[in-house]
C-alpha positions as CSV (number, residue, x, y, z in Angstrom):
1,X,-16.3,11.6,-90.5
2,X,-15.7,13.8,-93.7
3,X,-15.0,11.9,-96.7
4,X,-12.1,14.5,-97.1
5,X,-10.3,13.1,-94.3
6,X,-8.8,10.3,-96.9
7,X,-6.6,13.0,-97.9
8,X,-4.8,13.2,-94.9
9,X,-5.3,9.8,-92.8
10,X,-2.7,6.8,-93.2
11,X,-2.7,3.2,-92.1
12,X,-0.9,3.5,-88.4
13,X,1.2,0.6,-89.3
14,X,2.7,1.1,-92.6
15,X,1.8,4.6,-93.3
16,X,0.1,3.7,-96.6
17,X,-3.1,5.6,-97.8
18,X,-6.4,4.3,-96.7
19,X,-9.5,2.8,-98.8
20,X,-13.2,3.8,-98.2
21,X,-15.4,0.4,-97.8
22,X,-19.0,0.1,-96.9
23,X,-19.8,3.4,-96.1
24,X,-23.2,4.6,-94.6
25,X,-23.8,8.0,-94.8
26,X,-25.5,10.3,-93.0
27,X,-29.3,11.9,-94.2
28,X,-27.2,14.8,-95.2
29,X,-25.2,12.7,-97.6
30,X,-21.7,14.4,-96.3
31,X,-20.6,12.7,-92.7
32,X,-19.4,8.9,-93.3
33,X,-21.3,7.5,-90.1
34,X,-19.9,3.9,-90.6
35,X,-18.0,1.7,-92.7
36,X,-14.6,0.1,-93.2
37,X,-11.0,2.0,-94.1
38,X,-8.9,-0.5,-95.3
39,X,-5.0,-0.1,-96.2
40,X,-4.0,0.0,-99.8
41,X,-0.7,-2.1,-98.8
42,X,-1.1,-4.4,-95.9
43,X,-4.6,-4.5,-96.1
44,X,-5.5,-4.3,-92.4
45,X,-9.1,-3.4,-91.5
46,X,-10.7,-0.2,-89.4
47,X,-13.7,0.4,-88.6
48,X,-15.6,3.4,-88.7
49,X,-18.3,3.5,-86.1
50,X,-21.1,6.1,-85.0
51,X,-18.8,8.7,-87.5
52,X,-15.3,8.3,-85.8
53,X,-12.6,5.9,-87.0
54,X,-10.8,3.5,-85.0
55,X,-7.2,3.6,-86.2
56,X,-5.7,2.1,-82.7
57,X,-3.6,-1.0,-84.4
58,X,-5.4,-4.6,-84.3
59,X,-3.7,-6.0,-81.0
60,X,-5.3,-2.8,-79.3
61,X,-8.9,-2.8,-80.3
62,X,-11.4,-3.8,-78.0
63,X,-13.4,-6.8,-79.3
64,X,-16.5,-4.9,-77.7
65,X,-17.9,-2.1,-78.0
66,X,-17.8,0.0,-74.3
């Protein structure tokens, strides 16, 4: 995942602006291969895993990965 991407993603519940946390990058230095977004408002958590963010809502995340 781009950094850039903050510009333009938003929490799926609340539509508020998502925080960067934890991030791993990639030996390039640009691709955000894991880490945590985490809403400015309500504070709810999603992962970012092997470069792609999860942004399905709490209550339909998978506790495991497939």
């Amino acid at each position: 995942m781009k950094e850039s991407l903050l510009e333009i993603l938003r929490c799926p519940l609340d539509k508020h602006e998502l925080e960067l946390e934890d991030a791993e990058y990639a030996d390039d230095g640009e691709e955000v291969v894991s880490g945590v977004l985490v809403c400015s408002e309500c504070g709810e958590r999603y992962p970012i895993e092997d470069g792609i963010p999860n942004l399905l809502p709490p209550d339909m995340r998978e506790e495991t990965p497939a």
